[in-house]
C-alpha positions as CSV (number, residue, x, y, z in Angstrom):
1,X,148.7,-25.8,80.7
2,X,146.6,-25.1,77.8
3,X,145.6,-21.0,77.4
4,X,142.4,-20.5,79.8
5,X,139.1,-19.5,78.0
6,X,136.4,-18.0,79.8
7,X,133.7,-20.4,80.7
8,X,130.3,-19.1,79.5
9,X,129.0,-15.9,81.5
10,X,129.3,-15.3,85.1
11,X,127.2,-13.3,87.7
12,X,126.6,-10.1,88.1
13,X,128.2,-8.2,90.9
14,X,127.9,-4.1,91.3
15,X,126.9,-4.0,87.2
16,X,129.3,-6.0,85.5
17,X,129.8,-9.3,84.4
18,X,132.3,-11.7,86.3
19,X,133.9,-14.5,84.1
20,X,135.6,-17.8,85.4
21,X,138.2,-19.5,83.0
22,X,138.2,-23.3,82.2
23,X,141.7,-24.9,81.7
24,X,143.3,-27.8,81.3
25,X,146.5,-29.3,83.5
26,X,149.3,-31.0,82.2
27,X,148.1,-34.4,83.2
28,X,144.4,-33.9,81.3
29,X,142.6,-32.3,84.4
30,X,139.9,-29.4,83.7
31,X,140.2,-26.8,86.4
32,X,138.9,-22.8,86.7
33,X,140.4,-19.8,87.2
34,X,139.3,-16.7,88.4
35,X,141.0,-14.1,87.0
36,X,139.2,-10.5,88.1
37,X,140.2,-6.8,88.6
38,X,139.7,-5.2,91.8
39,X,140.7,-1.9,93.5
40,X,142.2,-2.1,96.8
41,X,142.5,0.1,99.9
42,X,144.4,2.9,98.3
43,X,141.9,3.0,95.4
44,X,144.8,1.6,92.7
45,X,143.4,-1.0,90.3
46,X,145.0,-4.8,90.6
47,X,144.3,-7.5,89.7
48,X,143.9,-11.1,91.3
49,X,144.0,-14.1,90.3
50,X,143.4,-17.7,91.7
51,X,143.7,-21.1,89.9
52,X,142.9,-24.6,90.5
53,X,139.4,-24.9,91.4
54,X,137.8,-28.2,90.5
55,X,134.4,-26.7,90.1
56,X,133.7,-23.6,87.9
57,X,131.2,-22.4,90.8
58,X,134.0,-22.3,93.8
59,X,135.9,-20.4,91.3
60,X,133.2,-17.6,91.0
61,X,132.3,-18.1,94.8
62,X,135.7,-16.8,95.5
63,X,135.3,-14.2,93.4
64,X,132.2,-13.1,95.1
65,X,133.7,-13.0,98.5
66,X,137.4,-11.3,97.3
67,X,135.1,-8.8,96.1
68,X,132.7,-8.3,98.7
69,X,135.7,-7.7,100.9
70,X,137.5,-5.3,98.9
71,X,134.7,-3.3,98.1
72,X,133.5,-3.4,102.1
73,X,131.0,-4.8,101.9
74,X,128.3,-6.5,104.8
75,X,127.1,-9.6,102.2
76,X,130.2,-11.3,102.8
77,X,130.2,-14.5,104.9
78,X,131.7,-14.7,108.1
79,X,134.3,-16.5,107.1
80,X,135.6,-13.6,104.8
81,X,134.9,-11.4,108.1
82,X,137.2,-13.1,109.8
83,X,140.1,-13.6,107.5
84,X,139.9,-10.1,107.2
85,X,139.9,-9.5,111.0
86,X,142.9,-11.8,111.4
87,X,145.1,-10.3,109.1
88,X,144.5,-6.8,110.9
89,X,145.7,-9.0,114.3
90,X,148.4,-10.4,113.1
91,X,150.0,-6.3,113.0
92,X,148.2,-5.7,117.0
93,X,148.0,-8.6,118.7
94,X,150.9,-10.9,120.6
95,X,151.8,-14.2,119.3
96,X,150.1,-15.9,122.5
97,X,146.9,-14.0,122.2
98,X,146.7,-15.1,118.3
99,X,146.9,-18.6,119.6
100,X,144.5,-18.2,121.7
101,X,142.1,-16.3,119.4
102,X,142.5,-18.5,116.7
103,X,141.5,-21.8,118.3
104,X,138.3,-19.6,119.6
105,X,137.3,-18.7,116.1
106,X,137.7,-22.2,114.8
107,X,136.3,-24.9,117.2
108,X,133.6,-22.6,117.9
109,X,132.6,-19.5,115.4
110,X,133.2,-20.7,111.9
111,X,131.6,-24.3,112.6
112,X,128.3,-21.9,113.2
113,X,128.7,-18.8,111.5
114,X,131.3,-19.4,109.3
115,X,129.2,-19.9,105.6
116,X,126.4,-17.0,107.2
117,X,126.2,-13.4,105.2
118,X,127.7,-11.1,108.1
119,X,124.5,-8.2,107.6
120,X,121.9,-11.8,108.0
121,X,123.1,-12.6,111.4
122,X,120.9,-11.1,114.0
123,X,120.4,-11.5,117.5
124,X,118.0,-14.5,117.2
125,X,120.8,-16.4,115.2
126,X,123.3,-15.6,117.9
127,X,121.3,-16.6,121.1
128,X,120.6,-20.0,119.2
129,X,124.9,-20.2,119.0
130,X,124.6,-19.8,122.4
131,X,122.1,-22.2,123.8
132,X,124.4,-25.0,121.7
133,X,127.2,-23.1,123.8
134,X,125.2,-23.8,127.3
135,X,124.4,-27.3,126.8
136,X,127.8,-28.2,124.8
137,X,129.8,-30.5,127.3
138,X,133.7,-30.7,127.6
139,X,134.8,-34.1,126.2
140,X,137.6,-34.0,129.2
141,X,135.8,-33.4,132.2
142,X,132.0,-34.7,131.1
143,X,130.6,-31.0,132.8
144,X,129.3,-28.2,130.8
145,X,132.3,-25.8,129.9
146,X,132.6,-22.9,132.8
147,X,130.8,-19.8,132.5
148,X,133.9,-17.6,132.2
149,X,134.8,-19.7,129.4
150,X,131.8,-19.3,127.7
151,X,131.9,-15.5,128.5
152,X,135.6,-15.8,126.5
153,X,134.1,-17.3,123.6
154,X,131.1,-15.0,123.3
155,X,133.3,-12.1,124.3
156,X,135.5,-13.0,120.9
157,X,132.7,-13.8,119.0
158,X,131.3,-9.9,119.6
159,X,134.7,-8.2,119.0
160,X,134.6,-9.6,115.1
161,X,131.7,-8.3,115.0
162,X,132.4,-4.8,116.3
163,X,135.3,-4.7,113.8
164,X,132.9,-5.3,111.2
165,X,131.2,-1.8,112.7
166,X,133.7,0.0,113.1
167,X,135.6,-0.7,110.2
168,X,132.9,-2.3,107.2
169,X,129.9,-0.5,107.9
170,X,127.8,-2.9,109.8
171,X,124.9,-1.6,111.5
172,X,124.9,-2.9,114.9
173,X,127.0,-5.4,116.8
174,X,124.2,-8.6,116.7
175,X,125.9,-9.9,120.1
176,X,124.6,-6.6,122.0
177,X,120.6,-7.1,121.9
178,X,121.4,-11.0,122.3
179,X,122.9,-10.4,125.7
180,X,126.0,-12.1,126.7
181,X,126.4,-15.6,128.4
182,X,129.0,-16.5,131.4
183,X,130.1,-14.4,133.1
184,X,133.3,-12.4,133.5
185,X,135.2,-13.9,136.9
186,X,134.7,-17.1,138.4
187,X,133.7,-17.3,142.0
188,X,135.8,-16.4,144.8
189,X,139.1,-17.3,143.8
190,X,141.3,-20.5,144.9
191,X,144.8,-20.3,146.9
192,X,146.9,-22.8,149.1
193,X,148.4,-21.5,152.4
194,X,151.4,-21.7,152.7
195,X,150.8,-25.4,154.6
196,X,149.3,-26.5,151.3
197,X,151.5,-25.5,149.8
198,X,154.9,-27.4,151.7
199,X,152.3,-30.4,152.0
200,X,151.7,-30.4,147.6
201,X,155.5,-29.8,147.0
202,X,156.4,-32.4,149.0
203,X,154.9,-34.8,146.4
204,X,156.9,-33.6,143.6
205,X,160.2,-35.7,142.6
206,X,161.3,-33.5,139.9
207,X,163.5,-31.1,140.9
208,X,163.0,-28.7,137.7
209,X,159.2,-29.2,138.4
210,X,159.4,-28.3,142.3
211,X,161.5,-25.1,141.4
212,X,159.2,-23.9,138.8
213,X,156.1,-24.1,141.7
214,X,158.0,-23.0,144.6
215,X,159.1,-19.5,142.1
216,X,155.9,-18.8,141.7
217,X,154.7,-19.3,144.7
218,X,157.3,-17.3,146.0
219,X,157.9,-14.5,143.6
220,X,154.4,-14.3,142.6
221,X,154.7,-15.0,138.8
222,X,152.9,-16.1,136.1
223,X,153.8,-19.4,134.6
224,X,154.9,-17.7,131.0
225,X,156.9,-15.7,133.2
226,X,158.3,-18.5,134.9
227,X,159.0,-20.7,131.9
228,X,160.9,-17.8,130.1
229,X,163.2,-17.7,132.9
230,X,167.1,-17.6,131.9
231,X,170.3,-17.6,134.2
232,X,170.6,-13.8,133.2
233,X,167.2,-13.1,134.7
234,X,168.8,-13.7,138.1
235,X,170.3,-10.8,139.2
236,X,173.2,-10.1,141.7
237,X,171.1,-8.2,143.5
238,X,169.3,-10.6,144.7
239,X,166.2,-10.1,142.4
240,X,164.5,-12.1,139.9
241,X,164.2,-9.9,136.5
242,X,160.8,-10.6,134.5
243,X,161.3,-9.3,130.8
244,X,159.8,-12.0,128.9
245,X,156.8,-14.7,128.8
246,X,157.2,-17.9,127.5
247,X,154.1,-19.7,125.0
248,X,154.2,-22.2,122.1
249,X,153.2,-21.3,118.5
250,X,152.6,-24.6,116.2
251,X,154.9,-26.5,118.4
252,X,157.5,-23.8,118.9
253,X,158.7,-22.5,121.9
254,X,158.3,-18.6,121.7
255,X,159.7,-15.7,124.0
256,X,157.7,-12.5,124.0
257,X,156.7,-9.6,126.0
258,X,154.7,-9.8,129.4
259,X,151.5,-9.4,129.3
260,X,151.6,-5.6,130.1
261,X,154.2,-2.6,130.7
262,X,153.5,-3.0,134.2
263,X,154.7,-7.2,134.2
264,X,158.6,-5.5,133.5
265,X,160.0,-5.8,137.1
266,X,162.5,-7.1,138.8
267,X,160.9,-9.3,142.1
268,X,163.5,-9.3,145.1
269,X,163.3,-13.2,146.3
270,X,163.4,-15.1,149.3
271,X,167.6,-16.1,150.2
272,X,166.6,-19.9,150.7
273,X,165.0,-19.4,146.5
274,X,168.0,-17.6,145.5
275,X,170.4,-20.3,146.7
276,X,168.3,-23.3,144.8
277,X,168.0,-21.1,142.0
278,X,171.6,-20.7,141.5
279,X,172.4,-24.6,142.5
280,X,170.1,-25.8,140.1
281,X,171.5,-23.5,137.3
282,X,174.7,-24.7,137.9
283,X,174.1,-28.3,137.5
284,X,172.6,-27.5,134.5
285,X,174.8,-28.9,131.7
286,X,176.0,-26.5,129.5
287,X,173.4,-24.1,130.0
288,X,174.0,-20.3,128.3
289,X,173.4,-17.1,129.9
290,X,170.4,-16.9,127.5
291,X,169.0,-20.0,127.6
292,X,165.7,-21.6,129.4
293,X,166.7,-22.9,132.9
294,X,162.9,-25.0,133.0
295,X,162.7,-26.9,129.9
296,X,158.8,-27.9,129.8
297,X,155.5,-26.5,129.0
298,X,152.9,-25.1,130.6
299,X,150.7,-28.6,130.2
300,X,152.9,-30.6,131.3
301,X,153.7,-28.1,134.3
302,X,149.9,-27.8,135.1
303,X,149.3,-31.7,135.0
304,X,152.6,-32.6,137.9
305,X,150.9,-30.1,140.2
306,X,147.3,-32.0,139.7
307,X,148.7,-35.2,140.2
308,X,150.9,-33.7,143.5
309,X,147.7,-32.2,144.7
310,X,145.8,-35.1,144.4
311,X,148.6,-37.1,146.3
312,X,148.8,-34.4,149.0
313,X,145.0,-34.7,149.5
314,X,144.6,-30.9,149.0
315,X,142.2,-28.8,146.9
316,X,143.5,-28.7,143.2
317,X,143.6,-25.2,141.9
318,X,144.9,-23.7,138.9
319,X,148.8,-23.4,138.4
320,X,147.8,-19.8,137.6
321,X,146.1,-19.7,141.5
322,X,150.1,-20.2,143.1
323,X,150.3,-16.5,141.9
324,X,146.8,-15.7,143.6
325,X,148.4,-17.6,146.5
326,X,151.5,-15.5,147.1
327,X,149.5,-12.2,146.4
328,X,147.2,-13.5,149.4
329,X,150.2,-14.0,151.8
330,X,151.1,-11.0,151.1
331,X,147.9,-9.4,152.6
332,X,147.8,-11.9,155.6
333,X,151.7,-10.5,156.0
334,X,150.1,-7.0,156.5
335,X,150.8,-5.6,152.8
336,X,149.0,-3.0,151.0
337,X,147.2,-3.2,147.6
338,X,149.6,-1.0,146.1
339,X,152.7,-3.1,147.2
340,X,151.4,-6.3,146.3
341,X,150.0,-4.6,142.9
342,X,153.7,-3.3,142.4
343,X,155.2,-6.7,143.0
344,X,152.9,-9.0,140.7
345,X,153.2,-6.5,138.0
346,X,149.8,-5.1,138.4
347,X,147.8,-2.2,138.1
348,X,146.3,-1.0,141.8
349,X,143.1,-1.0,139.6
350,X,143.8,-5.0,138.8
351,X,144.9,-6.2,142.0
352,X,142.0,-4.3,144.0
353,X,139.6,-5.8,141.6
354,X,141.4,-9.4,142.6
355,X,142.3,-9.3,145.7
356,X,140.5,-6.6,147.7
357,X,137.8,-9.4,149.4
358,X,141.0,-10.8,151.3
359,X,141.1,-7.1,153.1
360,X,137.9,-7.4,154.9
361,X,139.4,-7.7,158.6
362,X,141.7,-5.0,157.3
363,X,139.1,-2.5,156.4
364,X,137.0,-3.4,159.9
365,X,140.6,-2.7,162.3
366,X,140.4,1.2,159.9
367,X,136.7,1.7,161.0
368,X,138.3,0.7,164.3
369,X,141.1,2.8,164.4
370,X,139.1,5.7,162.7
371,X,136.6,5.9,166.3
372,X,140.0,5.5,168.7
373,X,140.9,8.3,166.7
374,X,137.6,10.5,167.2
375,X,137.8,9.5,170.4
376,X,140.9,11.4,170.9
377,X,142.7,8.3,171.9
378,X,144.9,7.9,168.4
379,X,148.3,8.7,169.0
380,X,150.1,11.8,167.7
381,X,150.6,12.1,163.8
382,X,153.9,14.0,163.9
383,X,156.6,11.8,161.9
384,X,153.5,9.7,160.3
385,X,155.1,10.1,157.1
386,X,158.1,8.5,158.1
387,X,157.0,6.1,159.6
388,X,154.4,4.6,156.7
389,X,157.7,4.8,154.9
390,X,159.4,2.8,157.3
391,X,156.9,0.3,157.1
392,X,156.2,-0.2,153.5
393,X,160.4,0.1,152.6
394,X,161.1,-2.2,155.6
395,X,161.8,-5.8,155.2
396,X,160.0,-9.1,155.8
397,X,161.4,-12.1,157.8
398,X,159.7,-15.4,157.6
399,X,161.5,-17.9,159.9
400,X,164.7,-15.9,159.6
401,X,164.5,-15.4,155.9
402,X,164.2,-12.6,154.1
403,X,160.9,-12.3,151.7
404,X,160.7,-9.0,149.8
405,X,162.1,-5.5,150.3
406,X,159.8,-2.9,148.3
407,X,162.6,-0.2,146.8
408,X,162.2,3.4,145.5
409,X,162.6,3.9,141.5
């Protein structure tokens, strides 16, 4: 490569004068460099440098924007916004989230945003994003995309913009006066009883596929949960330890934390689970204590229980909805919030917010109970302590098997 030499006079930017260099590549090809000084978050001098731009304006373009960002400032496009706001994820956020994040910002922020200064995108440019949002139609279904969908996208579109506030000194968060489209949860949310459930299993051949629905059905878990599942993770004791999720990264199968502190448990399980469990471990071939006992993904998973629902002539719901399903045989069994919270890994806070319309009979027999009670016609309360214990420690037979024993830490 012959020495660069700079290429005429550049642009100005905060009073001085930025060059790009024109050189030539072994093969005869002109290209730029951009070849600047900068100082960086600890206020030390560096400098950067780039090469191979075919154009001597994308050389200064980049120039532009690596300075804009360094020095904080609002001008920069979106795009720098959000190479900036990734980087600080990849230190905060799980490798599952990223993924999830990522495809967000790129099928549906930087197509719109992506070449916009950040401080010239106001609330009128972001309620025109999402009217192309409202009427934008999913290429596999043919129907608008569902409103808690759109709320996600919009909902990730508004956080790169508060991290521009909070942390580069933009004004206002544009998303706020625009209002906010979708909406949080969907309607009233789907489960199979436990019919449905023995009606949609019997469709399924597979044996690895029928274990992976009937554990969380069962045990109440998500499928990350599921899929991370190793022989280890099955305890003497009868319980099935959750410790791990399971997601795919650029084609890799990942293990990582649960989704929150609170997802660490171990689930007691059902004796007739346990014992195909531990059959269908052991004709696993050479399977190590560490290893994956269900081998698939969460697509493939989610696509054998549509086709078994569809053969079963019953409702299709999400594979996410057989967790919603045990949680809601769990309150027809008589458990409280706080028991089924405990054994799905939940906050009470969560699990009320989820499940609290399947109490409604529950909360009519208090009001009931309640006036027997003013009435004078309510029993005696000595030993009530011991006997709520009783209750919520005691087990739960179904058919002469045992479902779940709640235990004290």
């Amino acid at each position: 490569m012959k020495k660069p030499r700079p290429g005429g006079r550049g642009f100005s930017f905060g009073g001085g004068l930025l060059p790009a260099y024109k050189y030539t590549t072994k093969d005869g090809t002109v290209r730029w460099m951009a070849s600047f000084w900068y100082e960086d978050w600890t206020g030390k001098r560096k400098k950067k440098k780039k090469e191979g731009f075919a154009l001597k304006r994308e050389a200064l373009d980049y120039e532009r924007e690596y300075l804009r960002k360094a020095a904080k400032r609002c001008d920069m496009s979106f795009a720098s916004l959000v190479e900036l706001y990734r980087e600080d994820a990849d230190h905060r956020v799980r490798g599952s989230t990223r993924g999830t994040q990522d495809s967000i910002i790129d099928k549906w922020l930087l197509p719109f945003f992506g070449s916009l200064p950040v401080d010239k995108i106001d609330a009128v440019t972001v309620r025109k994003w999402q009217n192309t949002m409202l009427s934008a139609v999913n290429p596999h279904s043919g129907r608008p995309y569902a409103p808690t969908y759109l709320r996600t996208v919009n909902s990730r579109l508004s956080a790169v913009f508060n991290y521009a506030v909070m942390y580069y000194g933009l004004p206002q968060n544009p998303c706020l006066p625009a209002g906010f489209m979708g909406r949080k949860r969907a309607g009233r949310m789907k489960f199979w009883t436990l019919e449905e459930f023995e009606a949609v299993v019997a469709q399924v051949q597979k044996r690895g596929f029928r274990l992976a629905f009937l554990v969380m059905y069962w045990l109440g878990l998500r499928v990350g949960e599921c899929l991370a599942l190793t022989p280890a993770d099955i305890l003497p004791s009868g319980a099935v330890r959750v410790e791990k999720t399971h997601h795919r990264v650029a084609g890799e199968d990942v293990a990582g934390p649960p989704k929150t502190d609170n997802s660490v448990r171990d689930v007691p399980a059902p004796s007739f689970l346990l014992a195909e469990l531990r059959a269908y471990v052991s004709a696993l071939y050479d399977i190590g204590p560490g290893d994956r006992i269900f081998y698939f993904t969460h697509g493939t998973l989610n696509k054998e229980l549509d086709r078994a629902a569809a053969a079963a002539g019953v409702q299709r719901i999400r594979i996410h909805d057989l967790r919603h399903s045990h949680a809601a045989l769990l309150v027809e069994l008589g458990y409280s919030i706080v028991a089924v919270a405990e054994r799905l890994g939940d906050t009470v806070e969560v699990a009320m917010s989820t499940y609290s319309h399947l109490y409604p009979d529950k909360m009519e027999g208090m009001a009931a109970d309640l006036d027997r009670r003013a009435r004078g016609s309510g029993g005696d309360l000595a030993g009530l302590p011991e006997r709520l214990e009783a209750v919520e420690n005691g087990p739960i037979w179904i058919d002469g098997t045992f479902l779940v024993r709640r235990t004290k830490k």
